[in-house]
DRENBA-211075 format. One record per residue (C-alpha): x, y, z; residue number from 1. Coordinates in Angstrom, 1 decimal, decimal comma. Layout:
BEGIN
((X Y Z) NUM);
...
***
This chain:
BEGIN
((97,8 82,3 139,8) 1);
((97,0 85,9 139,8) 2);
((93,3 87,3 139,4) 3);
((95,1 91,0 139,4) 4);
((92,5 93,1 137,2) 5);
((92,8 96,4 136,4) 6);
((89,2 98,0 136,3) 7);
((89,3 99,4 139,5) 8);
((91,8 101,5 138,9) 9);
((91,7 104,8 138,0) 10);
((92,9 106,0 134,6) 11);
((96,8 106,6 135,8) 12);
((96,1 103,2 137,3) 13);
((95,4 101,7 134,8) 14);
((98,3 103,3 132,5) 15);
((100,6 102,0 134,9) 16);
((99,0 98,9 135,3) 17);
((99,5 98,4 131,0) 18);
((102,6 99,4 131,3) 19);
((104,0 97,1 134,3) 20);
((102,8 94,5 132,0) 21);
((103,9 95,7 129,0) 22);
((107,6 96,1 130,7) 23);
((107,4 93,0 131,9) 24);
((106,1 90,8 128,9) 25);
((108,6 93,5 126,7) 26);
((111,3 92,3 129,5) 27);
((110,7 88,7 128,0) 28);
((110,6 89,7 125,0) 29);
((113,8 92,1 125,0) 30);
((115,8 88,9 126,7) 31);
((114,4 87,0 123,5) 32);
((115,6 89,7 121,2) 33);
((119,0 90,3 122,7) 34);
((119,9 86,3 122,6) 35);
((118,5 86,5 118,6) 36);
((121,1 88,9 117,8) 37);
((123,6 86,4 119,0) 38);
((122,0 83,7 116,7) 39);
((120,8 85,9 113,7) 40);
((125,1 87,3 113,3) 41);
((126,0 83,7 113,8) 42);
((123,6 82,2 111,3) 43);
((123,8 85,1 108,4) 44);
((128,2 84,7 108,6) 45);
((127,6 80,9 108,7) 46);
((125,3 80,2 105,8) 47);
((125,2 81,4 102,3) 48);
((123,2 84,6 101,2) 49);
((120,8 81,9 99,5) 50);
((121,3 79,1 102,4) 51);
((120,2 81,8 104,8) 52);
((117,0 82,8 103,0) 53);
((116,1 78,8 102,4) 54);
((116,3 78,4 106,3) 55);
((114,1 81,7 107,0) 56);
((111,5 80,4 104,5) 57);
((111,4 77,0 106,3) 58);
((111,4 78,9 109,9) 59);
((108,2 80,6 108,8) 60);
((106,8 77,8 107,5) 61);
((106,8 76,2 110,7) 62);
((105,0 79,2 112,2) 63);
((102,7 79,4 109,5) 64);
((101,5 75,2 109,9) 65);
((101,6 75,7 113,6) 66);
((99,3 79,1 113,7) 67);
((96,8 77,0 110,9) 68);
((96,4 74,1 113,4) 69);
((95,5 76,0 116,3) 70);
((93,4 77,8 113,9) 71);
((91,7 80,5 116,1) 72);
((91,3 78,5 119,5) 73);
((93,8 80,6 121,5) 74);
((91,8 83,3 120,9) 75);
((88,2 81,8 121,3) 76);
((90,0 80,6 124,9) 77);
((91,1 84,2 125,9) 78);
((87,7 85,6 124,9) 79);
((85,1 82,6 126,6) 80);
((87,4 82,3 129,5) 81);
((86,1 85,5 131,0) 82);
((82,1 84,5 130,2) 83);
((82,9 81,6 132,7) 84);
((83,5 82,7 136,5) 85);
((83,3 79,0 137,9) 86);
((86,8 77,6 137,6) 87);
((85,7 73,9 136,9) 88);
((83,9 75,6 133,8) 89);
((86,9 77,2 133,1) 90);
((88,7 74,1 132,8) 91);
((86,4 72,5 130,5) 92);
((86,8 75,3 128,5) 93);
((90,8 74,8 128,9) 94);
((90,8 71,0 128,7) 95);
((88,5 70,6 125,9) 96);
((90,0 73,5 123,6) 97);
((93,7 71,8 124,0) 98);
((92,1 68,1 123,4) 99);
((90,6 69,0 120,1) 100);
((93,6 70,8 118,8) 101);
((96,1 68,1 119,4) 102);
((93,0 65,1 118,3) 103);
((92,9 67,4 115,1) 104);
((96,7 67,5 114,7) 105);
((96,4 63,9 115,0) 106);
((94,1 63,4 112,0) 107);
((96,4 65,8 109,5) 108);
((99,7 65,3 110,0) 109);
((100,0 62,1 109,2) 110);
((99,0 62,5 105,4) 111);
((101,3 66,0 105,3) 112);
((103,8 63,2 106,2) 113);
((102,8 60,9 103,3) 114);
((102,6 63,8 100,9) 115);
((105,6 65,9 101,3) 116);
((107,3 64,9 98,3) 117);
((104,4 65,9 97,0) 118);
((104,0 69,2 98,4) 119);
((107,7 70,0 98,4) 120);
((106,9 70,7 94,6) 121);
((105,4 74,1 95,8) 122);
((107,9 75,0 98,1) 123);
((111,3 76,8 98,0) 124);
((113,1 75,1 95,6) 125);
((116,4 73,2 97,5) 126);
((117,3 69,5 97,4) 127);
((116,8 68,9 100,8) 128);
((113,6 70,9 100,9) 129);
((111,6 67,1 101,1) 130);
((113,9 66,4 104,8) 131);
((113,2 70,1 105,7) 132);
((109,2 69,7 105,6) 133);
((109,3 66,7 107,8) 134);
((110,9 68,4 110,4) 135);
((108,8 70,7 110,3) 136);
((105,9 68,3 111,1) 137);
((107,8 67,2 113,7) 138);
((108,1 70,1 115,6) 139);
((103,6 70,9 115,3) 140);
((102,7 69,9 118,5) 141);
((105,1 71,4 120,8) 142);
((104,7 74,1 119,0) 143);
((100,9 74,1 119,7) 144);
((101,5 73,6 123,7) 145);
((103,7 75,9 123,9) 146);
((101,6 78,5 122,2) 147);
((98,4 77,0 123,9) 148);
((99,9 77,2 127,4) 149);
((102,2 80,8 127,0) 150);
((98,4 81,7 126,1) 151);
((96,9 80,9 129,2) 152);
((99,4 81,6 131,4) 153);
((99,4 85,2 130,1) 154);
((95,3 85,2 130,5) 155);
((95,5 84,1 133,8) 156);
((98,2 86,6 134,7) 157);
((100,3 84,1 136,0) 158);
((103,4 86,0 135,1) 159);
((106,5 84,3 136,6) 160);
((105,3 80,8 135,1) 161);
((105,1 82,8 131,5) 162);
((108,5 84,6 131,7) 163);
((110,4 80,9 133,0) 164);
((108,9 79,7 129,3) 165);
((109,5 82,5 127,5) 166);
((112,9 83,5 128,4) 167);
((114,2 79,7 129,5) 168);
((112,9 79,0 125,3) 169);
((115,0 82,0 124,0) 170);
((118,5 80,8 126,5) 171);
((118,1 77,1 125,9) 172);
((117,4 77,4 121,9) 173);
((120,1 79,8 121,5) 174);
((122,8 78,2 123,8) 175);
((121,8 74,9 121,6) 176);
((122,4 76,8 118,3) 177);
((125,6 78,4 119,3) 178);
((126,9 74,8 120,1) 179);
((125,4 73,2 116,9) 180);
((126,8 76,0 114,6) 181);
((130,5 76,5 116,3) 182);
((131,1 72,8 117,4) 183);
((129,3 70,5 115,0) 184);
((129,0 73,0 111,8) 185);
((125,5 72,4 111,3) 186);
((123,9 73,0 108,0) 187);
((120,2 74,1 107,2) 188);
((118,8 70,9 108,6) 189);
((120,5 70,3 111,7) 190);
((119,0 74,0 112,7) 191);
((115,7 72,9 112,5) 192);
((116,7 69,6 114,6) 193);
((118,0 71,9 117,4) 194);
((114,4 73,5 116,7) 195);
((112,7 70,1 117,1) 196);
((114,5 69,6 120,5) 197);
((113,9 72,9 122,2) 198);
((110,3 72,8 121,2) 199);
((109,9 69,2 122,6) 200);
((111,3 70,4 126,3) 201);
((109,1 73,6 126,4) 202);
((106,1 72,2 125,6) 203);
((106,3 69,4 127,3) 204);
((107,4 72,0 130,5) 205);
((104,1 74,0 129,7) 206);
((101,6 71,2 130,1) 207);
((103,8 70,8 133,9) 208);
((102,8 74,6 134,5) 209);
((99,1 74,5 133,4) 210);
((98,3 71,1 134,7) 211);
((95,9 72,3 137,2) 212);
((93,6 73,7 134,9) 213);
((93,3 70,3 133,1) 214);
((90,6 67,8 133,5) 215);
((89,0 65,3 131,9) 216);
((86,7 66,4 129,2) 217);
((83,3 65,6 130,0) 218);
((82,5 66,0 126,7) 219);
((83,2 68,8 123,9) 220);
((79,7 71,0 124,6) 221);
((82,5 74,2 125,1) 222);
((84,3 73,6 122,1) 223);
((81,3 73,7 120,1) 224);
((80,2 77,2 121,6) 225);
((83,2 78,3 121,0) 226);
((83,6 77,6 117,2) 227);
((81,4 79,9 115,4) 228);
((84,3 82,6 117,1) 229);
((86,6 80,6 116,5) 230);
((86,7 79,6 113,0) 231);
((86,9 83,3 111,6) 232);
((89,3 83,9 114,1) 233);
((91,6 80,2 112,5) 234);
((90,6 81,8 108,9) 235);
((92,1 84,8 110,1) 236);
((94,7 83,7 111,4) 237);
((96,1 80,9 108,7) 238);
((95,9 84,2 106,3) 239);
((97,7 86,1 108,3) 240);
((100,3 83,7 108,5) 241);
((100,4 82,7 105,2) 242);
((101,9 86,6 103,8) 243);
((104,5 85,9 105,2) 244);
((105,3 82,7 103,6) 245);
((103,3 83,9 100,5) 246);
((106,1 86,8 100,3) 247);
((109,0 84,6 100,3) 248);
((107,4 82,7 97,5) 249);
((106,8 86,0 95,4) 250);
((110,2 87,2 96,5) 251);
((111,8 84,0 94,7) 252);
((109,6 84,1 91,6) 253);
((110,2 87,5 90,5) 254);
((113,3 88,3 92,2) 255);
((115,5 85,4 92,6) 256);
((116,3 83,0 95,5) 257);
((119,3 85,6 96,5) 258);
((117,0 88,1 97,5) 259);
((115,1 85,8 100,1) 260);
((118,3 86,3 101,9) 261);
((118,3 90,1 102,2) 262);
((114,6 89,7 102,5) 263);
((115,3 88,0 105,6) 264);
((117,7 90,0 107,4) 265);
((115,4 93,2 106,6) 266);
((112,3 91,5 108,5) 267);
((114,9 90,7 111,1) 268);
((116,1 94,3 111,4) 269);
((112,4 95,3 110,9) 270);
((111,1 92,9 114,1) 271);
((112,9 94,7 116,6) 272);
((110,2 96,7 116,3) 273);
((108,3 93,6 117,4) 274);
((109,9 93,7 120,7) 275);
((107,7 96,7 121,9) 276);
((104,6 95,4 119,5) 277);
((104,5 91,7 121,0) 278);
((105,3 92,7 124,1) 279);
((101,8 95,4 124,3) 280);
((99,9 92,8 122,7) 281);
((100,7 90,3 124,7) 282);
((99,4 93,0 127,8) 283);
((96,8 94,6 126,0) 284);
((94,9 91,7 125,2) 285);
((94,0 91,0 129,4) 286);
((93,5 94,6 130,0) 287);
((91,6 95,4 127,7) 288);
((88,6 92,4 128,3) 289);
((88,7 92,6 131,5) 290);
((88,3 96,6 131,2) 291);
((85,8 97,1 128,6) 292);
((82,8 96,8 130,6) 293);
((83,6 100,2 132,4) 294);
((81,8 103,7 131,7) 295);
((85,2 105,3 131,2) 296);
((87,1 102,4 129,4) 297);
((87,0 104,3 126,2) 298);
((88,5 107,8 128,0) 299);
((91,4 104,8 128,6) 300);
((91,5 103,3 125,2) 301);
((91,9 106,6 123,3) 302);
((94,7 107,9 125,5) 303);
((96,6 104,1 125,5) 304);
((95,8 105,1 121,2) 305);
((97,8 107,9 121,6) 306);
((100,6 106,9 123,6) 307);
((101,0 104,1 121,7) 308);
((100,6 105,9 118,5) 309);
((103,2 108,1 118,9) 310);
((105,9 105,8 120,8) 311);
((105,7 103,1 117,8) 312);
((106,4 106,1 114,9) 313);
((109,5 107,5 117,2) 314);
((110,6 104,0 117,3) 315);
((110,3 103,4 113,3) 316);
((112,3 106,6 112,2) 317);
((114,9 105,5 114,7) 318);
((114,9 101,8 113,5) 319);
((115,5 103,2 109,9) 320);
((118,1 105,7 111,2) 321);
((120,1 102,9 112,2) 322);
((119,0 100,1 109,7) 323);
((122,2 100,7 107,4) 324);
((124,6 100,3 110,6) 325);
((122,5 97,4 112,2) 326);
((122,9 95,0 109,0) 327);
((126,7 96,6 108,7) 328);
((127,2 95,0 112,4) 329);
((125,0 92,1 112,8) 330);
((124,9 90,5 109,3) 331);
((128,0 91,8 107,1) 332);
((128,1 94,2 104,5) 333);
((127,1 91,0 102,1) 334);
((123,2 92,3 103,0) 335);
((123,9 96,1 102,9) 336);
((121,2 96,3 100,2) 337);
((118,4 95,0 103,0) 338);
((118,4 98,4 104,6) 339);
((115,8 100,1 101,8) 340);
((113,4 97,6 102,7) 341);
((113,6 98,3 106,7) 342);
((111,1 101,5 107,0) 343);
((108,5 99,9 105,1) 344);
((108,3 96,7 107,2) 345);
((109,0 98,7 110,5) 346);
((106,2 100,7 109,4) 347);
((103,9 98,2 108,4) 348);
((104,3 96,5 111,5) 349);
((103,6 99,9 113,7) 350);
((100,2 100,6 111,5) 351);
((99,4 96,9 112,7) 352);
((100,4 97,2 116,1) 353);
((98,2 100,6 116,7) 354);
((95,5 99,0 114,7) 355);
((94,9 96,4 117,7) 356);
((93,7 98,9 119,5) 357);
((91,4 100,9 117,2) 358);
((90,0 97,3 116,4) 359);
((89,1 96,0 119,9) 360);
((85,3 96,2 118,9) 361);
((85,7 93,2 116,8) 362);
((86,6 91,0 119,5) 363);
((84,0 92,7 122,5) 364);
((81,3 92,1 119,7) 365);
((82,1 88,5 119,4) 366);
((82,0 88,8 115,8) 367);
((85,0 88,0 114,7) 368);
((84,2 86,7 111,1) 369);
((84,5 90,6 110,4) 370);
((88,2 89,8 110,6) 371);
((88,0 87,8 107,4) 372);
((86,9 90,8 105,2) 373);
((90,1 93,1 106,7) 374);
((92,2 90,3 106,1) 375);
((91,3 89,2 102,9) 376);
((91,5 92,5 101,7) 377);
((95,3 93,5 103,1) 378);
((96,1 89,9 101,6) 379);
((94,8 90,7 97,9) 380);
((96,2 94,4 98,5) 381);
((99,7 93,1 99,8) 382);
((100,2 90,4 96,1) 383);
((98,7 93,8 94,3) 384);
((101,4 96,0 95,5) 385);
((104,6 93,4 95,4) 386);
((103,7 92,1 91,8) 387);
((103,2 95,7 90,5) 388);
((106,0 97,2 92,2) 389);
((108,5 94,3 92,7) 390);
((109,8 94,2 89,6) 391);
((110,4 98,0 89,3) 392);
((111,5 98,7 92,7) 393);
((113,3 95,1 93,6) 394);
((112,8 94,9 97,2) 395);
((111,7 98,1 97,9) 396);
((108,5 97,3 96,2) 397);
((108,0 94,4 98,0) 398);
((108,5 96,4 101,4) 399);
((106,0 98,9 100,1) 400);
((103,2 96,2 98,8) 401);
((103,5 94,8 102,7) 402);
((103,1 98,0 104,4) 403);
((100,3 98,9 102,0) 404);
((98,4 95,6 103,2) 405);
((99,1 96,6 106,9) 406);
((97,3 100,1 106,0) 407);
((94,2 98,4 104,1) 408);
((94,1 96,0 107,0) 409);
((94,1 98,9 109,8) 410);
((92,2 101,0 107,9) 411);
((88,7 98,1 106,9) 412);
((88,7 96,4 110,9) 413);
((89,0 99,3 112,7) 414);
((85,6 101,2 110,3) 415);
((84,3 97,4 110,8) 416);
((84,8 97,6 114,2) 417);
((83,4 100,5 115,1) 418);
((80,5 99,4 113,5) 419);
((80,0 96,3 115,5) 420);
((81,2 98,1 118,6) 421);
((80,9 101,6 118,5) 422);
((83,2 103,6 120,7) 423);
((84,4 107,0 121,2) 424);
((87,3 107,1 119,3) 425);
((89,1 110,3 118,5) 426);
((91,3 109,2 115,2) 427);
((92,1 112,2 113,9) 428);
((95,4 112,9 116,8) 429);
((96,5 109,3 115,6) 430);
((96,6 109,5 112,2) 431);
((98,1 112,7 111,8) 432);
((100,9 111,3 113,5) 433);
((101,0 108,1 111,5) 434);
((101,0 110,2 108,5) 435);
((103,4 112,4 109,0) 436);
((105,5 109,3 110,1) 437);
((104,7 108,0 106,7) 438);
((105,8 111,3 104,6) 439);
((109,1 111,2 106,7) 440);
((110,4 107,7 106,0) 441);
((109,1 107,5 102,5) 442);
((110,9 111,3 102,2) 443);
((114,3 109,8 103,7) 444);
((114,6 106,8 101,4) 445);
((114,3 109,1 98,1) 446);
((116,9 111,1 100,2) 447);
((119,2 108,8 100,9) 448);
((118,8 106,5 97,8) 449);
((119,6 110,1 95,6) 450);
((122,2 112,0 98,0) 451);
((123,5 109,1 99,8) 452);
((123,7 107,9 103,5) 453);
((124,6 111,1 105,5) 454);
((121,7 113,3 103,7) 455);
((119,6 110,1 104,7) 456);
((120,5 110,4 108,7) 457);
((120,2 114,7 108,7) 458);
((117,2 113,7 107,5) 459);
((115,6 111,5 110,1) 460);
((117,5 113,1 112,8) 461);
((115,2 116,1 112,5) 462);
((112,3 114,8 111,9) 463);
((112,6 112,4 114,9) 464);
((113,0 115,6 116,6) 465);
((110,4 117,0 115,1) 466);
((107,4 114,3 115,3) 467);
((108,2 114,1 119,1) 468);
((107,7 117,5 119,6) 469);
((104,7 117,7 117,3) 470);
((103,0 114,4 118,5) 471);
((103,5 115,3 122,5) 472);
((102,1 118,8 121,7) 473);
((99,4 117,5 119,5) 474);
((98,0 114,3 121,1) 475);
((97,5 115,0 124,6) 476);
((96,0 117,7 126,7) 477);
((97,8 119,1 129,7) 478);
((96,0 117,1 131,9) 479);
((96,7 113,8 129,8) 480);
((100,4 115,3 129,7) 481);
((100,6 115,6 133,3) 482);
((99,1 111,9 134,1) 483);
((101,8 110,2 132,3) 484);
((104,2 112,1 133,0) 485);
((103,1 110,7 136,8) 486);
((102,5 107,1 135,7) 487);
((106,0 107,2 134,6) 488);
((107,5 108,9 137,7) 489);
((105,8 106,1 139,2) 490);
((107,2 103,2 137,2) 491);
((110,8 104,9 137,3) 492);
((110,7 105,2 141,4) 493);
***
């Protein structure tokens, strides 16, 4: 396993060093997203408008349970493994994290098992929704190893092991659905069963690729350091996974179970954005620990802000350029009525993304309960804005209400942040950008939803144009200018 770091490096070092492993981990991810749009065509043409928003509903469910069971440790992992330089410490750390997760897994699932008929009562309502939940259950602990182990094979930089999980996942599941859906005409359920298998091989392959970092547990001493970070960081994260399915539910309460459907293929749209965001997250989190002890890490941070900054808006005005085409192509013109929805998720999504950055003080504090004020706020903000403007703007308002908690998020942990972790942070370059980003999509939908589709795309062509020129101009220096235009010679060579 790699112990590549990158604080030695100089600043176009490090640049390049962020982006080798963003290109990489976005390499993964791009391979994941190109064998989705073979799935996400072949499972919007096979199912029902209202079958194919019942099975997203159930697909984030899944993610939601499995993100509540870890319930923060990935992240108390990633942040303690670097206070520990002994590797037999580090194992503890490893060993006694994963032991605790699955022992607590143990405890719970078992009475969801016994209860889902139960709890099916507050679910999508569907006949089979009862059958649906247990699979579900079924698939929690391989979803937790293979979350717990992508984890640590990304924070040990052992990249080759992470991109056989990550990309083997994405060719086996999809060559499994294609089969299931063309040969055996698979409904709803026998989806999530193909789920259930894939999940079984991969975590059971990630426990082969970490098994050198597991030991014994002498006893759970770590585990007990590491909660007080942790259980902000679970609270945090079971909020942040519950929008999602919190949406869906709003979605079917004042709009109707039809519109989970086009609310689906819009966040699928919407999460090609998500390629490029997981992908830097998934980099950024390594760099940045290991580089934050530096006298010049912030000079790094703020020009990574930028970069970042501007390469996320670029790529939101062209999603939206294209949304209308995109659905047209991959999902049939039965979900044409998705695309108004696309800029705000896109968007929402990009505030979020930068927002990791501008936020980094909550983690290099250790204070991560700080989290649960910026998350509890864009969760009340994000019901707020879909119940008020739902029902007057259909699914527009819900696209709005989400993007609105993404701002209120961003905007409360990065001032909470700096707070706990003051750094010199130069905002104002940032969100200009993000703001004129804002003005331009929010512009084009009243465009295109009064003078139709082709005022829509003049639009957004020009001021694609436009913000590159502007943001290039405006956020770097010449001498900023010049080192990325070198880091990127670089790369390209």
């Amino acid at each position: 396993m790699s112990d590549s770091s990158p604080a030695d490096l100089s600043l176009r070092g490090r640049l390049g060093f962020l982006l080798k492993d963003t290109a990489l981990y976005g390499g993964a991810a791009a391979v994941s997203s190109v064998l989705a749009l073979v799935t996400f065509p072949l499972l919007a043409r096979h199912f029902s408008l209202v079958e194919y928003g019942v099975l997203d509903y159930f697909l984030v469910l899944a993610s939601f349970m499995a993100i509540s069971f870890v319930f923060g440790q990935d992240s108390a992992v990633a942040r303690y493994f670097y206070e520990h330089e002994d590797t037999d410490q580090r194992r503890q750390l490893i060993s006694q994290s994963l032991l605790f997760q699955l022992a607590v897994l143990a405890m719970l699932a078992p009475l969801l098992w016994a209860g889902a008929e139960w709890i099916a009562h507050f679910l999508v309502a569907t006949p089979e929704s009862v059958r649906l939940f247990r699979i579900v259950l079924l698939q929690l602990p391989f979803l937790l190893l293979i979350n717990f182990t992508q984890g640590l094979l990304k924070w040990t930089f052992a990249r080759n092991q992470y991109l056989m999980m990550a990309i083997g996942f994405a060719f086996t599941h999809t060559a499994c659905l294609v089969v299931a859906v063309l040969v055996f005409d698979v409904g709803i359920e026998g989806v999530l069963w193909v789920g259930l298998g894939t999940n079984t091989v991969f975590g059971l392959l990630g426990l082969f690729f970490i098994r050198k970092w597991l030991v014994l547990p002498s006893d759970f001493r770590r585990v007990r350091e590491m909660l007080p970070f942790a259980v902000p960081i679970g609270i945090v994260c079971v909020v942040g996974a519950f929008s999602p399915t919190l949406e869906r539910t709003l979605i079917a309460d004042l709009l109707g179970v039809e519109a989970l459907g086009l609310y689906a293929v819009a966040t699928r749209i919407a999460i090609l954005i998500g390629l490029v965001v997981s992908a830097f997250q998934t980099a950024w989190g390594p760099f940045s620990l290991s580089l934050h002890k530096q006298a010049d890490a912030a000079q790094t941070f703020n020009t990574v802000l930028k970069l970042f900054s501007l390469v996320m808006c670029l790529m939101v005005l062209t999603l939206t350029l294209l949304a209308q085409p995109l659905i047209a192509l991959l999902a049939s013109d039965r979900y044409a009525d998705a695309a108004v929805v696309v800029f705000p998720l896109a968007m929402g999504l990009a505030i979020q993304a930068t927002s990791w950055i501008s936020e980094i003080g909550i983690g290099l504090s250790m204070r991560s309960y700080l989290n649960l004020y910026a998350y509890g706020a864009a969760l009340a903000s994000t019901v707020l804005g879909i119940v008020v403007l739902a029902p007057t703007l259909g699914l527009l308002g819900v696209g709005l209400g989400v993007m609105i908690g993404f701002m209120v998020r961003a905007l409360v942990a990065s001032w909470l942040a700096q707070h706990a972790y003051p750094l010199a942070w130069n905002y104002q370059p940032t969100v200009m950008v993000m703001g004129v980003t804002l003005t331009l999509g929010l512009l084009g939908t009243w465009v295109g939803q009064h003078w139709g589709e082709p005022a829509h795309t003049l639009m957004l062509g020009l001021g694609l144009v436009g913000l590159l020129v502007l943001g290039w101009r405006v956020l770097f220096n010449s001498l900023e200018r010049q080192q990325v235009w070198e880091m990127i010679g670089s790369r390209l060579v």
